[in-house]
SETORGU-331601 format. One record per residue (C-alpha): x, y, z. Coordinates in steps of 0.1 Angstrom, whole numbers, padded with zeros to 4 digits, always signed. Example, Ala and Ser with C-alpha at 12.3 -4.5 7.8 and 13.67 -1.06 7.14 Angstrom:
+0123-0045+0078/+0137-0011+0071/
***
This chain:
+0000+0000+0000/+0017+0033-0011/+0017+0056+0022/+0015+0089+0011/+0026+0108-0022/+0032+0139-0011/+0031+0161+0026/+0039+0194+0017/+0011+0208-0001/-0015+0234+0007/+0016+0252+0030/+0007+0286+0038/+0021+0306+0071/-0001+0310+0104/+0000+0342+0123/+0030+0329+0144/+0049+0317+0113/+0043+0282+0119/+0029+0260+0093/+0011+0229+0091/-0002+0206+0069/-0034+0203+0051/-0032+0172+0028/-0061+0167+0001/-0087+0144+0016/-0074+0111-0001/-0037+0116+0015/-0053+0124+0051/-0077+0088+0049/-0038+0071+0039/-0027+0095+0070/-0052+0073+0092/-0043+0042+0084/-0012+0044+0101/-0024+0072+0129/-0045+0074+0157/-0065+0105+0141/-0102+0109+0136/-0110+0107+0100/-0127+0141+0105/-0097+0156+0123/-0067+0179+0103/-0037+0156+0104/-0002+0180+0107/+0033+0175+0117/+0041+0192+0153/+0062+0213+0137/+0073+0251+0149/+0096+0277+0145/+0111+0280+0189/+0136+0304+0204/+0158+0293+0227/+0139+0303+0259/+0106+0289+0245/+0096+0260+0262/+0089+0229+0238/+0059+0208+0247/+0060+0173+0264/+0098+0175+0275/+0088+0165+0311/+0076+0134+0295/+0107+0105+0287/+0119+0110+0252/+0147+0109+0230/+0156+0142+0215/+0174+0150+0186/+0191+0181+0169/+0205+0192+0135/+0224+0218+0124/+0246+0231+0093/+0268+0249+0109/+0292+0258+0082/+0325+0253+0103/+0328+0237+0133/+0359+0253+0141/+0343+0284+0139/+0308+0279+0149/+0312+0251+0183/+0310+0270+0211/+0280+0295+0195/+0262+0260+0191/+0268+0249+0227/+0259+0282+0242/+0228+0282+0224/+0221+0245+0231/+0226+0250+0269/+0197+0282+0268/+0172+0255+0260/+0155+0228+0279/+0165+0203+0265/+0196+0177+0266/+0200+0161+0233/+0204+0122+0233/+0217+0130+0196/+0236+0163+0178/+0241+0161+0142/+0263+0184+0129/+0266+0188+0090/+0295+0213+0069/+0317+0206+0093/+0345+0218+0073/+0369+0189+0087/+0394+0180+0059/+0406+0141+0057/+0441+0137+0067/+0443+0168+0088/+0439+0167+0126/+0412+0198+0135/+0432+0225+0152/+0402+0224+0178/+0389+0205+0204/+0361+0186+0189/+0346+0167+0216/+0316+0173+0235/+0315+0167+0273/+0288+0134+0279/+0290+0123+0245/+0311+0107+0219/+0314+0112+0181/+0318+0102+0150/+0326+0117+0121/+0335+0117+0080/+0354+0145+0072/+0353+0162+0036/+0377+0160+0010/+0372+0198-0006/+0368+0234+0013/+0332+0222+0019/+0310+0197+0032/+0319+0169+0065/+0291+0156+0089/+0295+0142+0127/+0271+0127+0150/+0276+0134+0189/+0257+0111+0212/+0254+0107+0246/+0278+0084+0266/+0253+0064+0281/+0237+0053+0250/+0255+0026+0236/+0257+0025+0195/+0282+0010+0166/+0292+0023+0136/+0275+0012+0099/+0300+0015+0077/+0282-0002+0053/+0256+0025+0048/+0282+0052+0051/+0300+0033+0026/+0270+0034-0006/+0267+0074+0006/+0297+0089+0000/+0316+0102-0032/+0344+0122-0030/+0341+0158-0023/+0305+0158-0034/+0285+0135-0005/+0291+0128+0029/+0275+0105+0053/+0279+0088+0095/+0252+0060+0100/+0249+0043+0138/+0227+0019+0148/+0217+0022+0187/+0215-0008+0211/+0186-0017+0227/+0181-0041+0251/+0144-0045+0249/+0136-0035+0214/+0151-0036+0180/+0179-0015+0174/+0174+0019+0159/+0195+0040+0130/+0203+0073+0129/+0228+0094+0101/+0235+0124+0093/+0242+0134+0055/+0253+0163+0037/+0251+0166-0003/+0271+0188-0020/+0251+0213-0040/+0274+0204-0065/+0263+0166-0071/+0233+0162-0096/+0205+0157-0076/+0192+0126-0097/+0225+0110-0093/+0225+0114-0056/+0185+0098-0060/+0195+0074-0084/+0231+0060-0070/+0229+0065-0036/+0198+0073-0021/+0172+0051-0032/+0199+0022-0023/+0201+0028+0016/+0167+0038+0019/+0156+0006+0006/+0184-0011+0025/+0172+0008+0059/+0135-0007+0052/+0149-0041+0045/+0159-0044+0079/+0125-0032+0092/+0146-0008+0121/+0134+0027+0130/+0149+0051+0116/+0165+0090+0118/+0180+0108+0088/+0190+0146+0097/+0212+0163+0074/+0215+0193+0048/+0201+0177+0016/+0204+0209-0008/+0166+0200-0021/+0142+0221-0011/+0107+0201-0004/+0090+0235-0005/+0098+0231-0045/+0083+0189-0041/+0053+0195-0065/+0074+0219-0093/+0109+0205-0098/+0108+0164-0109/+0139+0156-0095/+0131+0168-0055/+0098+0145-0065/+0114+0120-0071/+0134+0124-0038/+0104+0131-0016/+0084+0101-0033/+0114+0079-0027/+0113+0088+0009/+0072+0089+0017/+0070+0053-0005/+0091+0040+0027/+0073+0053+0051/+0096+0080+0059/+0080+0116+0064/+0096+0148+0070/+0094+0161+0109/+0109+0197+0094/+0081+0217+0073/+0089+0255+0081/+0118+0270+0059/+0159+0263+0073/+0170+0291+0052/+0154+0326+0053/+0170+0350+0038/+0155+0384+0022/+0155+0371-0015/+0144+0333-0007/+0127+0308+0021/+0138+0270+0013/+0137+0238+0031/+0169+0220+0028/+0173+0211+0064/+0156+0179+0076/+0152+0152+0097/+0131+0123+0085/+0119+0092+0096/+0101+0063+0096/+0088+0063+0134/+0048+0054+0130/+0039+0069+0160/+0050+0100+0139/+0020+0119+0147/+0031+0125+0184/+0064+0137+0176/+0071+0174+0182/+0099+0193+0156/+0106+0226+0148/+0136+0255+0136/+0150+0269+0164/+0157+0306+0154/+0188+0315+0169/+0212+0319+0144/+0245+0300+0142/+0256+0301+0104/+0228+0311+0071/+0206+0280+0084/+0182+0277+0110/+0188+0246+0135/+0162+0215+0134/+0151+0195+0165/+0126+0162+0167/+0112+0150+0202/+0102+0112+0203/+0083+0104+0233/+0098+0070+0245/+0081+0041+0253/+0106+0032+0281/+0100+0042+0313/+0135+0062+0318/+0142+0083+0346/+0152+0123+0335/+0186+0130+0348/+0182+0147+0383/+0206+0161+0404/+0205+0177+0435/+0233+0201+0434/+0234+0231+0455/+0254+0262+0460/+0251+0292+0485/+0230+0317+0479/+0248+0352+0477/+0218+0373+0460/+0210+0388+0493/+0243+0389+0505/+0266+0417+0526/+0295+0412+0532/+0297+0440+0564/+0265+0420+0580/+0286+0388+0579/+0317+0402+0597/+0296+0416+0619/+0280+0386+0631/+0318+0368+0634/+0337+0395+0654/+0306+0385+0680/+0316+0350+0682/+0328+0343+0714/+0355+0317+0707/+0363+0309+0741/+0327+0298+0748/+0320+0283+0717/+0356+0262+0715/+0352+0252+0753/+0390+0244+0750/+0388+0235+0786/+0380+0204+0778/+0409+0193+0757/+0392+0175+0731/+0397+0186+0693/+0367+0166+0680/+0342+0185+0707/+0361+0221+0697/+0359+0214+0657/+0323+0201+0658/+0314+0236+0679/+0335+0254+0655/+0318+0240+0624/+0284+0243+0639/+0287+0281+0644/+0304+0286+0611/+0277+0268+0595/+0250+0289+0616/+0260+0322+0606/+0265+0310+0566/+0227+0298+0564/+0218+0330+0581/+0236+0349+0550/+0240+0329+0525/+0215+0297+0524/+0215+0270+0501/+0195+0271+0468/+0199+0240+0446/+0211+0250+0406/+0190+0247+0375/+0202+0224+0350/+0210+0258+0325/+0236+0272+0349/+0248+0232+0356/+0257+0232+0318/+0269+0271+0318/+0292+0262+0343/+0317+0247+0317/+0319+0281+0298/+0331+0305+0324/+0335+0330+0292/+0301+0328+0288/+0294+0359+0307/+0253+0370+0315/+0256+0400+0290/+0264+0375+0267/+0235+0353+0269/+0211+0386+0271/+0227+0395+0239/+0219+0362+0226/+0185+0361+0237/+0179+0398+0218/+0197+0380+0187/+0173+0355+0185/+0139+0380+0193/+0155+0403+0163/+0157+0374+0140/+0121+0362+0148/+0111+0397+0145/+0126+0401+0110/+0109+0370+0095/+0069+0378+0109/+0076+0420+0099/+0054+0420+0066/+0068+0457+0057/+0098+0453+0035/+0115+0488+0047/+0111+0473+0084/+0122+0438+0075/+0154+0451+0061/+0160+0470+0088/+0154+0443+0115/+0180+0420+0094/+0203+0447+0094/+0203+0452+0128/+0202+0412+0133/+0234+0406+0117/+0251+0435+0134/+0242+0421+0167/+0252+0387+0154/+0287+0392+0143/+0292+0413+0173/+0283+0382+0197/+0304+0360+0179/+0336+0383+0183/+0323+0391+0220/+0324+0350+0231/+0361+0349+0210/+0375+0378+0229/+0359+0372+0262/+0374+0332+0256/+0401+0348+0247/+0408+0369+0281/+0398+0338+0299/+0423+0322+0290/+0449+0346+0293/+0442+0356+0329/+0439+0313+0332/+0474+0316+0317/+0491+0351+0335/+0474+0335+0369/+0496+0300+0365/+0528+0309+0346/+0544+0293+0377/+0523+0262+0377/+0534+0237+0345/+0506+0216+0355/+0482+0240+0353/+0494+0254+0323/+0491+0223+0302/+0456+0216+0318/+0451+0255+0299/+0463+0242+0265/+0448+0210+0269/+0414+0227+0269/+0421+0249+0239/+0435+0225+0215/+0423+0190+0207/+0434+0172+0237/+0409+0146+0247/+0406+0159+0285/+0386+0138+0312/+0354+0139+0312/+0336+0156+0344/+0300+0147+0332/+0286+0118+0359/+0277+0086+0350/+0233+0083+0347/+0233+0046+0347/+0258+0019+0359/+0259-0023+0362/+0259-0020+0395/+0265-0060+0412/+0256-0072+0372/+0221-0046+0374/+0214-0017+0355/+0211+0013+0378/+0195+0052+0372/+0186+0060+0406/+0219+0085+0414/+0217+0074+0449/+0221+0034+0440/+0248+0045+0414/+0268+0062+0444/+0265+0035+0466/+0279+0015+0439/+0307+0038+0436/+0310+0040+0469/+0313+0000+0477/+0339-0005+0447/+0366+0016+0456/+0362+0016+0492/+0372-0023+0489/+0401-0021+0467/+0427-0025+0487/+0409-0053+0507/+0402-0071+0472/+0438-0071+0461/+0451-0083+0495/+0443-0120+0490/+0460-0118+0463/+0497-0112+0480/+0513-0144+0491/+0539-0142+0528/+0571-0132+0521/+0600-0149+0532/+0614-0112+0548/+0595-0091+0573/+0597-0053+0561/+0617-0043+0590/+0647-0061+0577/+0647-0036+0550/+0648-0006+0570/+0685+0016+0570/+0701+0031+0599/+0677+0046+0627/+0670+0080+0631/+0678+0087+0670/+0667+0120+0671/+0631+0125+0680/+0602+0143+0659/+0577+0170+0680/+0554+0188+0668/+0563+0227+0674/+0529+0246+0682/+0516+0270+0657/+0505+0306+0658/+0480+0329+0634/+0503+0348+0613/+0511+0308+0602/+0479+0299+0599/+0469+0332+0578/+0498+0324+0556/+0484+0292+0550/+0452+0305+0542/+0467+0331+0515/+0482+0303+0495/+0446+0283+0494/+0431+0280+0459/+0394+0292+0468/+0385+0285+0431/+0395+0248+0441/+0364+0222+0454/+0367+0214+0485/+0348+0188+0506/+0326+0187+0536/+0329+0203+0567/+0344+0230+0545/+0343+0269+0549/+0340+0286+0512/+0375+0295+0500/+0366+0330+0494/+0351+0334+0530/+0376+0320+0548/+0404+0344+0529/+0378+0374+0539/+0374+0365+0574/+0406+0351+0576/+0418+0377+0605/+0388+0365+0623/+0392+0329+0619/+0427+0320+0623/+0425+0323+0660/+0402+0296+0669/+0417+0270+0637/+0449+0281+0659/+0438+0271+0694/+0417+0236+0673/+0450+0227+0659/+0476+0234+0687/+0447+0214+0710/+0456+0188+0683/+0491+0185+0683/+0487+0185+0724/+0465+0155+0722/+0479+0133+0696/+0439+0135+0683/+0430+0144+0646/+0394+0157+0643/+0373+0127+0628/+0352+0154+0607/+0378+0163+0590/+0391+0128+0583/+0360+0124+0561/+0362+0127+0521/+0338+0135+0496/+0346+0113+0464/+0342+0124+0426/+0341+0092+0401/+0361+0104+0371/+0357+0083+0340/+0396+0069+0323/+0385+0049+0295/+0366+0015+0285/+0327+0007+0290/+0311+0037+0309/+0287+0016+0329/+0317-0001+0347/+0325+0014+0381/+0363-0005+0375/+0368+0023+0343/+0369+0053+0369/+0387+0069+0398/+0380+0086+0425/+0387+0120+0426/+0391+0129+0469/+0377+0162+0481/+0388+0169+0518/+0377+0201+0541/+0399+0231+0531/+0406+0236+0573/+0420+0203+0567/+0447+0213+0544/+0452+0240+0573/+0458+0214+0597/+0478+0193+0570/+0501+0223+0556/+0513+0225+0593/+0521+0192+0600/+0537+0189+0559/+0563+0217+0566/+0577+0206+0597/+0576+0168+0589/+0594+0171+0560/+0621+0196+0574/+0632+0173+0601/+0629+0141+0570/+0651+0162+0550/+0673+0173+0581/+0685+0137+0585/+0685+0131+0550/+0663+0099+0556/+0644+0102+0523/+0666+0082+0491/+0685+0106+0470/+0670+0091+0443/+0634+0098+0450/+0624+0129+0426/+0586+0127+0434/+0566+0156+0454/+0599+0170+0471/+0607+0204+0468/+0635+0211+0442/+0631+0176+0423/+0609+0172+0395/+0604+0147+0366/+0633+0167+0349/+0657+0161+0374/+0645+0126+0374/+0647+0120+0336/+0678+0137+0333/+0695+0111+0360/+0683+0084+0343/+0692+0094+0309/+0727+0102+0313/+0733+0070+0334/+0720+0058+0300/+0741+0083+0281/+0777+0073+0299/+0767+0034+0298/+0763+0035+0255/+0794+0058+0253/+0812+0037+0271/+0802+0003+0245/+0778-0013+0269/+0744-0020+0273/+0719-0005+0295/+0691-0025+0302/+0659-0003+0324/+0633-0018+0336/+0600+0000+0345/+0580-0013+0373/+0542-0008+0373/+0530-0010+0408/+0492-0022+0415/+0471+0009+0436/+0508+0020+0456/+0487+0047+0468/+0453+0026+0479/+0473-0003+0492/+0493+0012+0518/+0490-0009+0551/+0489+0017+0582/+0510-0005+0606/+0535-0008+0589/+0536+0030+0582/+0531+0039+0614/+0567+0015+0625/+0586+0030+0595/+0573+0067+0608/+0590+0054+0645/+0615+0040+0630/+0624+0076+0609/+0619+0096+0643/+0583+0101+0646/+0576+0085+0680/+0555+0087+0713/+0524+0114+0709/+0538+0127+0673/+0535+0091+0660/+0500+0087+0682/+0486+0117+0661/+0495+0101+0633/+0476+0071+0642/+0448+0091+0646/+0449+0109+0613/+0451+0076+0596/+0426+0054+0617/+0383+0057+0615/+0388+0081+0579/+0355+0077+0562/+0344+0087+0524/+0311+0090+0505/+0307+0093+0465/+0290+0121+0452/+0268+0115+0423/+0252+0148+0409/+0244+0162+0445/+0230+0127+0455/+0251+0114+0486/+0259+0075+0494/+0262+0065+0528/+0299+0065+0545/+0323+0036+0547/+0354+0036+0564/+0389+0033+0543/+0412+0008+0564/+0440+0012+0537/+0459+0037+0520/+0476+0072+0522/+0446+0096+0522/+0439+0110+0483/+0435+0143+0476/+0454+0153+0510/+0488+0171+0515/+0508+0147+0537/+0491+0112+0517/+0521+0117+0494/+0548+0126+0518/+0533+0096+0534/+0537+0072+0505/+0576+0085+0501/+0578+0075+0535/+0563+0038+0530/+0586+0031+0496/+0614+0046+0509/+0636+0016+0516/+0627-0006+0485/+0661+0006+0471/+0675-0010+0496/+0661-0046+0484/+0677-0039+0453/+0717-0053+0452/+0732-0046+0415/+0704-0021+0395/+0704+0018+0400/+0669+0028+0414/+0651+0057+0401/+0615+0067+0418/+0592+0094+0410/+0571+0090+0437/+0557+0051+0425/+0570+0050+0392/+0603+0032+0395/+0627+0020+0374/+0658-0001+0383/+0689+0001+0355/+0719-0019+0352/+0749-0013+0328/+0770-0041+0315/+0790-0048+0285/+0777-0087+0287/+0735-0095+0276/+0745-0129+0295/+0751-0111+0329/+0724-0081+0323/+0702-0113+0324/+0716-0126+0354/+0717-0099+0377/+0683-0083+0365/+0661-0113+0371/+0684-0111+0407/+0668-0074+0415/+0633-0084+0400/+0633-0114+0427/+0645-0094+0455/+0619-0062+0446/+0590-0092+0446/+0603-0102+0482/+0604-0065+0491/+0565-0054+0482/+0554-0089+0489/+0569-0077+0528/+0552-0043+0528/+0520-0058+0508/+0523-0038+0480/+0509-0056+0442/+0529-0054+0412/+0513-0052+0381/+0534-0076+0358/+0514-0073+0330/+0522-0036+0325/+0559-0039+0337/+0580-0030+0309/+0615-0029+0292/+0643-0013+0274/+0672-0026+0259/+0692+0011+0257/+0721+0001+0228/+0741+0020+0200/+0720+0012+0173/+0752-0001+0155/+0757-0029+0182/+0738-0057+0176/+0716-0075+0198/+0729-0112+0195/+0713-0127+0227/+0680-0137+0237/+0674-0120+0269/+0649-0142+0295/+0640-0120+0320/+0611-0125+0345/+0594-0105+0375/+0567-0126+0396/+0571-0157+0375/+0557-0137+0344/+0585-0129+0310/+0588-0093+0302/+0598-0088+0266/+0620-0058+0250/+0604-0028+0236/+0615-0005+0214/+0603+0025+0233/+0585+0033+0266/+0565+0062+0281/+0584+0073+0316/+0573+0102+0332/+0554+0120+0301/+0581+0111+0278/+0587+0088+0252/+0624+0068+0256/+0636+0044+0231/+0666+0018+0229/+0686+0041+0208/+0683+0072+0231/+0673+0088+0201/+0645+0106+0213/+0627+0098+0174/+0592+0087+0190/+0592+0118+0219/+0601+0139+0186/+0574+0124+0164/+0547+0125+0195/+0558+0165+0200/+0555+0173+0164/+0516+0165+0162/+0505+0183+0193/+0530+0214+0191/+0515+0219+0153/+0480+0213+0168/+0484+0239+0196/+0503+0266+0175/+0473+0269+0151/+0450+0269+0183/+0467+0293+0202/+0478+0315+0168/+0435+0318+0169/
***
């Protein structure tokens, strides 16, 4: 049975530009057939022109939402489309994005990814053209290279095609194509189309087709060829969810923009043109309500309130404080004091600024800190301009309202550039001294993959599919609370106990010299208040204002601290941030946790850093060979030891054979008795090793899953993450593994370690390797540390005229490791040759990337 012939027909404009469709009285019974409409009812497409503040109907129903847009250049034209995106209501499941302008063979000089989704792309092989599909993360799709395949000619069509995954219905296809306007149109009907739509309806699967055809359906009943096309299209069932022009100018209205599809429950679809203007075409959107019950992502994320807020009141209010009263040091007892402490805090926070949970615009807005609010009014004007100029009926006024649109237009795209722009200069001018930071700066700017912050909205959780965020935390929450105690079984006894590794005693003893304000102010000056901090927090930019207020009861808390040998239990509680690494999303095992501690704790913390590690460094008991989180060592320093070792052994004529050690969770794994005897043992003994105890004993943590909080569990192993002394901690623990080590030179950053040995003779690099590799197994199998075999690696450093004429056997933990030809140690690439080719190669493609960024 033919469905329909034709859709567009009888189009005329309603008051509020919107059109719909009147089809003759034969098309509407064939309308019927395959709708829910009375016979005697109009039948129309749901389709409107919207604005980006206009709400669209049904979106508090579930649904999957799609959007199109010719954006002619992505480079130029991304952030204008997220901005835009972000001022509606709705979250797209899919973005299509058509004239991309992404050549083949050349990398994009932009970051094209999208935060919560992937993509997929063809790129174009002229100045013109290129399509790519983002979808979100959680929905899981492959590629069709099949159908991409029959819709693509060089320079002239483009095409991506995925098919979506569904668990409990048949799979779904969606693709996005762009023709050329220079490809015939009955060639693209004739050799391509017809092909994959037929193909598509063969397989009987819903499905989406957005893209910028170049024939306009307004033209369907006039021009033979965009017949054909549309006939092609309604003969399988596919109708057109766009039917209000994509391209308005003053001269012309066409529809070229679409997105089609076969969907029978068609009818209850709602489309329309957004009229914010990106490029010279409007934007398309479809709604499909869904029959699957799926939750809307909700978050309960809140921030304090500072509408109503004066600053005078609030100092005010603290110079009243009574500390003595409220602190009731008397008693002796730091966890009674810090509770009181917080408590009043708190008190007079709520009282001035009180907690307000986010909307989901300024939870998206958040990622564009350029995006400044006289921005998005000027975008909002945009937008009432253009809609403005298409209803005005006078020609004079029309022009006039164009003119005027435009203006505005090219002035907001140069006004997000330069305010990006600044943003990232003052990024850059505030963290010249911070290489970390500054490559987290370029990283952002050029097309870096960076790590996702977006949080996971479904997880196999115990082998179940999970939505609610609470269950997803608590999932979270039980994973990598229980790492360390899953990877214990795992160790087998040593034949050693980890004190027989231990050097010379330190005889003299470690005490904790009582602090005073101007300190603790000091400390408080060098805190990052645009950092995140975790509970039991005071916000960074308070505590810096009321710092001259405050540091006299922290100072009186944390003296009463080091008096006690007692670490507050509040602040020994962490708030936890799954970050995704890579793999299947909806495994908790493909994330860390990110560990957000109390910013009085890095008070507390600072203190107790700066005189631990003067009296370490004093005595010199940490290993001259540790270059990890000590002041005046670096990876530099570290890679330069290492590589002139390497340098001397090949100008000498001998071999050089490194091995790089992967160690299993160091930092998770670290067992607290035997810290605490290695702190004694290093001079930290009677109450300074008792406080110690306490800071490491009862710590709690609870994930965080878009303001939804799971329930705390306690973390019996392990060097507190995200803290200042966990790492001074962890020196502390690996310390004496050089030690174990009888013929190799041992090089640690912190847990990457590498042990290198130098001999003219394969046969005895062989012998005395596998030697070290058996006495480092008996050393972490001691102080229960895993090694990751697996990942161990190594390098056979040689002049590359010396021959290799000897089959080296070497093993760790009963497991071979075989030669490479380069290895990635500290950031950099190192091969056998010391040649520094693959670092150079590696360096190349990001420095060009980032020079035509940052030239922008």
């Amino acid at each position: 049975e033919e469905f329909l012939t034709s859709i567009i027909k009888n189009i005329e404009y309603n008051e509020d530009l919107n059109l719909r469709i009147c089809p003759p009285e034969g098309i509407k019974r064939l309308f019927t057939d395959f709708s829910s409409h009375n016979e005697d009812e109009p039948m129309a497409i749901n389709c409107s022109y919207y604005d980006a503040t206009t709400r669209i109907p049904n979106m508090n129903k579930p649904n999957h939402s799609m959007f199109h847009l010719n954006i002619a250049s992505l480079a130029l034209h991304k952030e204008e489309m997220v901005t835009a995106i972000s001022l509606t209501d709705v979250e797209f499941d899919v973005i299509a994005v058509s004239e991309t302008k992404i050549i083949k063979d050349q990398d994009p000089i932009f970051d094209i990814t999208l935060p919560g989704y992937k993509e997929y792309g063809t790129p174009t092989e002229s100045s013109k053209g290129g399509v790519l599909i983002y979808i979100k993360d959680t929905i899981n799709v492959k590629r069709r290279t099949d159908l991409e395949a029959k819709m693509y000619e060089s320079a002239k069509l483009e095409s991506v095609f995925l098919e979506i995954l569904n668990d409990k219905k048949k799979n779904e296809i969606f693709g996005c194509i762009y023709r050329h306007p220079t490809m015939d149109t009955k060639t693209f009907n004739d050799k391509y189309f017809n092909e994959v739509i037929s193909k598509i309806t063969d397989e009987k699967k819903i499905c989406y087709l957005a893209g910028d055809f170049n024939i306009d359906l307004l033209k369907s009943e006039t021009i033979s060829d965009t017949k054909d096309f549309f006939d092609t299209l309604t003969s399988n069932l596919f109708v057109p969810h766009i039917t209000l022009p994509t391209r308005i100018t003053n001269r012309s209205q066409t529809l070229i923009d679409n997105i089609f599809s076969n969907n029978p429950e068609f009818e209850n679809c709602t489309s329309g043109n957004f009229t914010f203007s990106i490029s010279d075409h409007l934007a398309q959107f479809l709604i499909v309500p869904s029959s699957e019950n799926r939750p809307p992502k909700v978050h309960n994320i809140k921030v304090r309130d500072t509408k109503n807020y004066s600053h005078e009141e609030l100092v005010a209010d603290i110079i009243n404080i009574d500390w003595t009263e409220v602190l009731e040091a008397d008693k002796a007892d730091p966890n009674h004091s810090f509770q009181r402490f917080n408590d009043k805090i708190n008190e007079i926070l709520d009282k001035h600024m009180p907690w307000r949970k986010l909307n989901k615009k300024e939870i998206r807005l958040q990622t564009k800190p350029w995006i400044t609010s006289g921005i998005l009014n000027s975008i909002k004007r945009r937008d009432k301009l253009l809609r403005k100029s298409i209803e005005a009926k006078d020609a004079i006024r029309k022009e006039a309202l164009r003119t005027e649109y435009k203006t505005l237009r090219n002035r907001i795209t140069y006004t997000i550039s330069m305010s990006k722009k600044n943003h990232f200069h003052q990024f850059f001018a505030e963290n010249c001294d911070n290489i970390r930071k500054t490559w987290t700066g370029i990283k952002s700017v050029i097309n870096i993959r960076t790590i996702t912050k977006n949080q996971p909205t479904s997880m196999l959780i115990d082998k179940n599919l999970k939505t609610n965020p609470a269950d997803i935390a608590e999932g979270f929450n039980a994973y990598f609370s229980s790492i360390a105690e899953k990877l214990l079984p795992k160790h087998t006894p040593g034949t050693k106990h980890f004190s027989e590794y231990l050097s010379e005693r330190v005889n003299s003893n470690f005490i904790f010299e009582s602090a005073d304000p101007v300190e603790v102010i000091c400390i408080i000056d060098s805190l990052d208040s645009k950092k995140g901090s975790g509970p039991y927090s005071v916000p960074g930019t308070i505590l810096k204002a009321l710092k001259a207020n405050l540091c006299h009861p922290l100072t009186t808390i944390i003296n009463m601290s080091f008096a006690t040998g007692i670490y507050p239990d509040l602040l020994k509680i962490a708030k936890v941030i799954p970050i995704f690494k890579k793999g299947d999303k909806l495994f908790v095992s493909n994330y860390r946790p990110i560990s957000l501690l109390s910013n009085i704790n890095k008070i507390f913390e600072k203190l107790v850093y700066s005189r631990l590690y003067s009296f370490l460094e004093l005595h010199n008991c940490i290993y001259e060979l540790q270059f990890g989180f000590r002041a005046k060592h670096s990876t530099q320093h570290a890679l330069a030891s290492l590589t002139e070792l390497v340098r001397l052994a090949l100008d000498e004529g001998n071999f050089a054979c490194g091995i790089f050690v992967d160690l299993q969770k160091a930092f998770d794994t670290v067992d607290h008795s035997i810290l605490l005897n290695k702190l004694e043992h290093y001079g930290v003994r009677g109450l300074a090793n008792n406080w110690f105890r306490s800071y490491l004993s009862n710590r709690k943590q609870f994930v965080s899953i878009n303001g939804f909080n799971s329930t705390l569990r306690e973390m019996k192993y392990g060097v507190p993450q995200g803290s200042v002394l966990g790492p001074l901690l962890f020196l502390i623990y690996i310390n004496d593994l050089h030690v174990a080590v009888k013929h190799s030179v041992t090089h640690h950053f912190a847990d990457d370690t590498n042990f290198l040995y130098v001999s003219k003779s394969l046969k005895k690099i062989q012998k005395y390797i596998n030697l070290d590799l058996r006495y480092v197994c008996n050393w972490l199998k001691a102080n229960k540390i895993s090694l990751n075999a697996s990942k161990t690696e190594m390098l056979v450093f040689r002049d590359p005229r010396r021959k290799i004429d000897y089959n080296l056997k070497i093993k760790i933990d009963g497991k071979k490791v075989t030669p490479s030809k380069f290895v990635k140690y500290l950031g950099i690439y190192l091969d056998n040759y010391l040649s520094w080719h693959q670092q150079e190669q590696d360096m190349r493609s990001r420095l060009s990337r980032a020079a035509g960024m940052l030239c922008k």
